[in-house]
C-alpha positions in Angstrom: 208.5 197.4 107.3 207.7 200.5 105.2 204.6 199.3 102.6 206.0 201.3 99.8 209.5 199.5 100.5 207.4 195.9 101.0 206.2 196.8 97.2 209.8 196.2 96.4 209.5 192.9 97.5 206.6 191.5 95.9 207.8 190.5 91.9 210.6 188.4 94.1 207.8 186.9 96.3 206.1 186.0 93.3 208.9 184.0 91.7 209.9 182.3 95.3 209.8 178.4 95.2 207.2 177.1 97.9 208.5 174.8 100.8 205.2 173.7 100.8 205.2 170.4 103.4 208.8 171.1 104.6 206.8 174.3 106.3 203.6 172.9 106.9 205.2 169.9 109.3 207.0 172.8 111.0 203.3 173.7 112.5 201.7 170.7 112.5 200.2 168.9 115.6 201.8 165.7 115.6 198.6 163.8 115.5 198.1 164.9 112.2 201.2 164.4 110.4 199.8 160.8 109.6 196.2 162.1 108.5 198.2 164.9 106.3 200.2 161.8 104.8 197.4 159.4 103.9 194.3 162.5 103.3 193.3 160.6 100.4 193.9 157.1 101.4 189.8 156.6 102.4 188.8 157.7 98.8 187.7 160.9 100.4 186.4 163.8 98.3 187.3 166.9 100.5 185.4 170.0 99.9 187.1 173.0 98.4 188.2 176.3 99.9 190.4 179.2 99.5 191.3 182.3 101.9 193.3 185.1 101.1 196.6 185.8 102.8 196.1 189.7 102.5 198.7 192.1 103.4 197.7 196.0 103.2 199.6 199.5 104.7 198.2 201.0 108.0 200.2 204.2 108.7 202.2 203.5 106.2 203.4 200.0 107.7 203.0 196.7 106.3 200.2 194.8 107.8 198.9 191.2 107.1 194.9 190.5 108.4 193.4 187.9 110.3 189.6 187.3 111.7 188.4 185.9 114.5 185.8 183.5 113.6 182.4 184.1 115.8 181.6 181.0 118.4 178.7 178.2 116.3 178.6 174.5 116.7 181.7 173.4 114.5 184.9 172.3 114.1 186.2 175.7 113.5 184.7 177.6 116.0 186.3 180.9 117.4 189.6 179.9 115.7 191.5 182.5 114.1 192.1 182.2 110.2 192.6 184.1 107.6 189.1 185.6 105.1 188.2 182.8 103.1 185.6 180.3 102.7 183.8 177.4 100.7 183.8 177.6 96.9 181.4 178.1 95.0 179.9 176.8 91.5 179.7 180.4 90.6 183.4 181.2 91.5 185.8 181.0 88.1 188.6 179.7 89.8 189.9 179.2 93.6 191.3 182.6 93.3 188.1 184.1 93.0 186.6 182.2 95.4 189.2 183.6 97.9 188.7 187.7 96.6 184.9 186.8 96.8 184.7 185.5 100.5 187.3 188.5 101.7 185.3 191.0 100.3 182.4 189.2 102.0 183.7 189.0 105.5 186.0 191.8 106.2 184.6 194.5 103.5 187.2 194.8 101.1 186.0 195.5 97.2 187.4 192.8 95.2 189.4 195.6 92.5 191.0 196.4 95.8 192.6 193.3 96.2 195.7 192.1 93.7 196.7 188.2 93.7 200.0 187.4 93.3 201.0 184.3 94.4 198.8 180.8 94.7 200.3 178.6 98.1 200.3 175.2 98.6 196.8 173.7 99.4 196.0 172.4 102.6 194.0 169.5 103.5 192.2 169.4 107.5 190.6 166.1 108.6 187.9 167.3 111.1 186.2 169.1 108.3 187.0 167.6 105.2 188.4 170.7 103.7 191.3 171.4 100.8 192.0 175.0 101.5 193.5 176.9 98.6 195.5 180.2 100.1 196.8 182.8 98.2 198.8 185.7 99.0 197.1 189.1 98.0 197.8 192.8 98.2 196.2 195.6 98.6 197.5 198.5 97.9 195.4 201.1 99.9 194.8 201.5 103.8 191.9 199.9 104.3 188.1 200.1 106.9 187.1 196.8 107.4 183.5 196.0 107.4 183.2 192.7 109.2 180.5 190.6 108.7 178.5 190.0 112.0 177.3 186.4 111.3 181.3 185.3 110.5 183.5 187.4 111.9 184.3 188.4 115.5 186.5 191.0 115.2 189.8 191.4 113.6 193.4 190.9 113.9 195.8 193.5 111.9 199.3 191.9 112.3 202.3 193.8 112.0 204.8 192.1 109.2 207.5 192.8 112.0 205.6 190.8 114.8 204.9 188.0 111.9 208.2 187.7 110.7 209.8 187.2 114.5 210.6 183.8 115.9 208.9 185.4 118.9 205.2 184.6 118.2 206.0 180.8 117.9 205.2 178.6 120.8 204.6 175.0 121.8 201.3 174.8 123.7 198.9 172.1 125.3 195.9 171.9 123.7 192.6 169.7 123.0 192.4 168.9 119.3 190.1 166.5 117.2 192.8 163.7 117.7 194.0 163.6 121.2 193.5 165.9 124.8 196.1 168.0 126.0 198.7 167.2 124.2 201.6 169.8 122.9 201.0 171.7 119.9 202.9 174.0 117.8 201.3 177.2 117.3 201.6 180.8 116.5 200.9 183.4 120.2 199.2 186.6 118.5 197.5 189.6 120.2 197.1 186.7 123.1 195.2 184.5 120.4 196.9 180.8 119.9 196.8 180.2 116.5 197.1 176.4 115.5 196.5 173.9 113.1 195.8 174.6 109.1 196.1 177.9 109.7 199.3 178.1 111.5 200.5 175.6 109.0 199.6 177.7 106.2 201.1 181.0 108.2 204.3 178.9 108.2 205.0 178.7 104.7 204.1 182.4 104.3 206.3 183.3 106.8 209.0 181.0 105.2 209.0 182.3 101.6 208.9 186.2 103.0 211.8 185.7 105.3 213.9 183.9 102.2 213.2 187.0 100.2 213.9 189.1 102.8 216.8 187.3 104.3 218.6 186.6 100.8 218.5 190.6 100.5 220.3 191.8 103.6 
């Protein structure tokens, strides 16, 4: 889609109701529908995150970015995600904290960046994390800068590719709760994307499409 005609879009985005869990169960492995249900049940106190759900024109079309996160001994290792990262007592709110770890890892000035939207947080047993997305513009083409020690390169998805049925899959994977066992996930650029961040991709993908779907 044209970015200018995306533009168009965005105030409706804005006021869209949030499936919220009715989208996240779509891409959730079934092992952790029951930690999703009782997060809280162990009087945990998860740590707090936020990324940014950032989508940007190159050439003119509408593009939404992803990192690959560099190999390290954790939980989260290589996945692909979206820029984002741990808040901090500095950051304002989450929002900032999302704008603040973007610019960060992939380079891009924070007056660059326009939020419009806050998502549905969501909560991942192996680490202990409440991560807080929002969905951000930016309004110029953009040159990444990625930061060596975080990022392994990046991923600049076409809203076409995101938006088609296409990209989602059922795979067997190893998680944190069981060995090869079949997953729901997102196939992109030959990455399988899984887990909190294909749940979160989900809702995304949900609220665009009934924007976009309600206008054709």
């Amino acid at each position: 889609m044209d970015f200018q005609h995306f533009l168009e879009y965005v105030p409706h985005f804005a006021q869209a109701k949030l499936p919220a869990m009715e989208a996240h169960l779509k891409m959730a492995p079934f092992e952790r529908m029951e930690s999703l249900k009782n997060a809280f049940s162990a009087n945990k106190e998860p740590r707090m995150a936020a990324v940014m759900m950032l989508f940007y024109p190159k050439n003119g079309i509408t593009h939404l970015v992803l990192i690959v996160r560099n190999s390290y001994e954790g939980v989260h290792s290589g996945q692909i995600a979206f820029p984002g990262g741990k808040f901090e007592t500095e950051d304002e709110n989450f929002a900032m904290t999302a704008l603040r770890e973007t610019h960060e890892e992939i380079g891009i000035h924070l007056e660059k960046m326009e939020v419009i939207k806050f998502f549905t947080p969501t909560y991942i047993p192996p680490s202990n994390f409440m991560v807080h997305p929002f969905f951000g513009i930016c309004k110029d083409e953009v040159c990444f800068i990625p930061q060596p020690s975080e990022v392994s390169s990046i991923i600049e998805l076409p809203l076409s590719v995101f938006l088609s049925d296409k990209i989602i899959i059922e795979t067997k994977l190893s998680t944190s709760y069981a060995k090869n066992k079949n997953v729901p996930a997102f196939e992109i650029e030959g990455h399988i994307v899984w887990g909190a961040t294909a749940m979160m991709l989900s809702e995304l993908k949900d609220v665009l499409k009934s924007v976009l779907d309600a206008d054709k």
